[in-house]
Every structure is written in C-alpha cells, then in structure tokens.
C-alpha positions as CSV (number, residue, x, y, z in Angstrom):
1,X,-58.2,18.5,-59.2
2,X,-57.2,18.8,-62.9
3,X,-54.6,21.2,-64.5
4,X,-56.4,24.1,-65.8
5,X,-54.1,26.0,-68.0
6,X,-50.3,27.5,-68.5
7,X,-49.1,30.9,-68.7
8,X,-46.7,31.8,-71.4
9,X,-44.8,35.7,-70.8
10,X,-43.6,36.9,-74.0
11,X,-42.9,40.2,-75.4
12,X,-44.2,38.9,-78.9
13,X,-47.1,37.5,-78.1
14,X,-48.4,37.5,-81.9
15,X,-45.9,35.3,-83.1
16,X,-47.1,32.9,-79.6
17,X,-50.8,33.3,-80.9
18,X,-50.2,32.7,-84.6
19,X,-48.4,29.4,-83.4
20,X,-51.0,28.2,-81.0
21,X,-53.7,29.0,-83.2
22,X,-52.8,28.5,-86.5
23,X,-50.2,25.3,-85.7
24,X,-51.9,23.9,-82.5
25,X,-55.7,24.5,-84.0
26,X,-56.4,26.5,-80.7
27,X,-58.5,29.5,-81.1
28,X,-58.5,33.1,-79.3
29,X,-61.5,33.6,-77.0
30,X,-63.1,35.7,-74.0
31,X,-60.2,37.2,-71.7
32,X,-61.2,39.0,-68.4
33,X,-60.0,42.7,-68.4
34,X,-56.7,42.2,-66.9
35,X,-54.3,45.7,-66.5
36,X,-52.3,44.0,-68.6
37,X,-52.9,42.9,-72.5
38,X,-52.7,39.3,-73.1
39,X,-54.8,36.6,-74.9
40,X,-57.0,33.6,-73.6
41,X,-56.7,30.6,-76.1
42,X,-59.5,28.0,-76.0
43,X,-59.5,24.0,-76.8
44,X,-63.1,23.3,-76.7
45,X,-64.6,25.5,-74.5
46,X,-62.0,25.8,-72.0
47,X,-58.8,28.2,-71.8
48,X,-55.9,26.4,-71.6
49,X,-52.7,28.6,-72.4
50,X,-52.9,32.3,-71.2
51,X,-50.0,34.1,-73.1
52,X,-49.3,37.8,-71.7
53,X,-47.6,40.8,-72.6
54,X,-44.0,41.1,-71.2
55,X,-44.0,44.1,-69.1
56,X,-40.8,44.5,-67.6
57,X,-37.4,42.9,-69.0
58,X,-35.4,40.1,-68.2
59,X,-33.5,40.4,-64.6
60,X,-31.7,37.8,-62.5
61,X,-34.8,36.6,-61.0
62,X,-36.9,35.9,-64.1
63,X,-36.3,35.3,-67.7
64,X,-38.6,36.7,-70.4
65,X,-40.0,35.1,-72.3
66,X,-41.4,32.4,-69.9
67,X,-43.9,29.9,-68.9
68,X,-44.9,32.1,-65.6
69,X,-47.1,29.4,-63.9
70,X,-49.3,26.6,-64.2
71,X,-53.0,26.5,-62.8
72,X,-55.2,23.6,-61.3
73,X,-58.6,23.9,-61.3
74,X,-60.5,22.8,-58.2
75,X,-64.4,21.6,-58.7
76,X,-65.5,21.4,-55.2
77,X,-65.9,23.7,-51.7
78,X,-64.1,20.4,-49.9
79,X,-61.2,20.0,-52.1
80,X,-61.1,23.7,-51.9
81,X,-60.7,23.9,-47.7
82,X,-58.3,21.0,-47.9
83,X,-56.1,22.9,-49.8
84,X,-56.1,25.5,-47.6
85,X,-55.9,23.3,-44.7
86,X,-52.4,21.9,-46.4
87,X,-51.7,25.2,-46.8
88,X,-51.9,26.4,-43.0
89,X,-50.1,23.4,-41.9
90,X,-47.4,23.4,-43.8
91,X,-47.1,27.4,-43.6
92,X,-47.2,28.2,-47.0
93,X,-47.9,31.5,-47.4
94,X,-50.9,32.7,-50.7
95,X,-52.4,35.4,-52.3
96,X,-55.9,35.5,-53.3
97,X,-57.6,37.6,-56.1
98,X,-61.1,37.6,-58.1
99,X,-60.6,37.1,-61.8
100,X,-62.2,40.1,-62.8
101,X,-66.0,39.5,-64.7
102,X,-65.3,35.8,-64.6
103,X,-66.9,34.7,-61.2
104,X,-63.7,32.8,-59.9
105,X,-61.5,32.8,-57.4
106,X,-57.3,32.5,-57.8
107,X,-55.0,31.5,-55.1
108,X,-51.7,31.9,-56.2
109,X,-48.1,30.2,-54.2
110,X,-44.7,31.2,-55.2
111,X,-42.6,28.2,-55.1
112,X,-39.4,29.3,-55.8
113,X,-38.1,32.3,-57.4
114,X,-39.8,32.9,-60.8
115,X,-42.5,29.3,-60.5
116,X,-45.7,30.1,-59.1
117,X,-48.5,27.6,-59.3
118,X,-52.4,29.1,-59.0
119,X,-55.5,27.5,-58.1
120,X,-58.8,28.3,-59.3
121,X,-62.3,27.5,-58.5
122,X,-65.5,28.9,-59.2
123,X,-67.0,31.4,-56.7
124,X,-70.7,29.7,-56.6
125,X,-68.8,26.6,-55.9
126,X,-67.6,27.8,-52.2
127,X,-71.0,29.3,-51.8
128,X,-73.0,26.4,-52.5
C-alpha cells in the first residue's frame, strides 16, 4: 500500500492551483467528471493533491478550507480483501463508489468527524 494523494477543500481553489503549480512545479491534468468542479494536479504521471470547490460553508463539524482526506492506493486483489477483512472485523463501517471514466474503485471510512481516509485500487486489478 502506498499513499495515493490528498484532498485540499477550498473556496479559492485558483489561488491553491497557482501555488501548487507555479511554486511546487506540479501541473493540472485529467480529472474525472465529478458533480463538483475541482482540479487534479500531477507529479509525474500520477495525481497527487485533488483540490475542490468549497460547496457548502464552514459549520461546527468541518472547517473550510481543509485537507478533506488522504488516499492509499492498493496494487493488488489480496491486499485489497484484507482490507476488507480488517474492516468486517473490526466493524468499521465504508462506502464504495466508481471514480467515474477512470476504471477504479474508492472505498471511503470516516474516522472521526470531518477525517476520512479513501482507498483506491484499480478495477482490472479485483478482476484479474
């Protein structure tokens, strides 16, 4: 398992772009058509901050801006039902959903109010 990428909520997500691009040398790239607007910036050929469009405003549950989550990326069908083994045992509960044009899979936990932590592996992975 390896960490994937970070998710940065911000109702100005320009100003986040111009800094992680034009300070940090990362560079915009291919973004899935989410309901909501957001970028995908790449190192290499991997996206590794996610910044999205604030939609609703602060309340006592979660700030905005934010980082709203981190993501580990899992490479293998066997780490894959291990996880969800763990997951069943200790009775965590998780939401799946397909990234949308992407081929993957997302399971996301909530592990406290406002930090959530995703995993992610590629569908043809599990099917193979």
């Amino acid at each position: 398992m390896q960490l994937d990428h970070a998710t940065i909520v911000t109702s100005d997500m320009e100003g986040a772009r111009r800094f992680f691009c034009d300070v940090v040398g990362l560079r915009v790239g291919p973004r899935p058509p989410f309901r909501i607007d957001g970028y995908w910036l790449y190192l290499n050929d991997r996206a590794v901050i996610h910044i999205v469009a604030a939609a609703v405003r602060a309340s006592a549950g979660q700030a905005v801006p934010r980082i709203d989550h981190l993501a580990m990326r899992i490479d293998s069908a066997d780490e894959w039902s291990a996880l969800l083994e763990r997951l069943h045992a200790h009775e965590v509960a998780y939401q799946l959903s397909e990234v949308p044009l992407s081929g993957e899979l997302q399971l996301f936990v909530s592990i406290a109010p406002g930090v959530n932590v995703e995993f992610v592996i590629a569908l043809p992975t599990l099917l193979s």
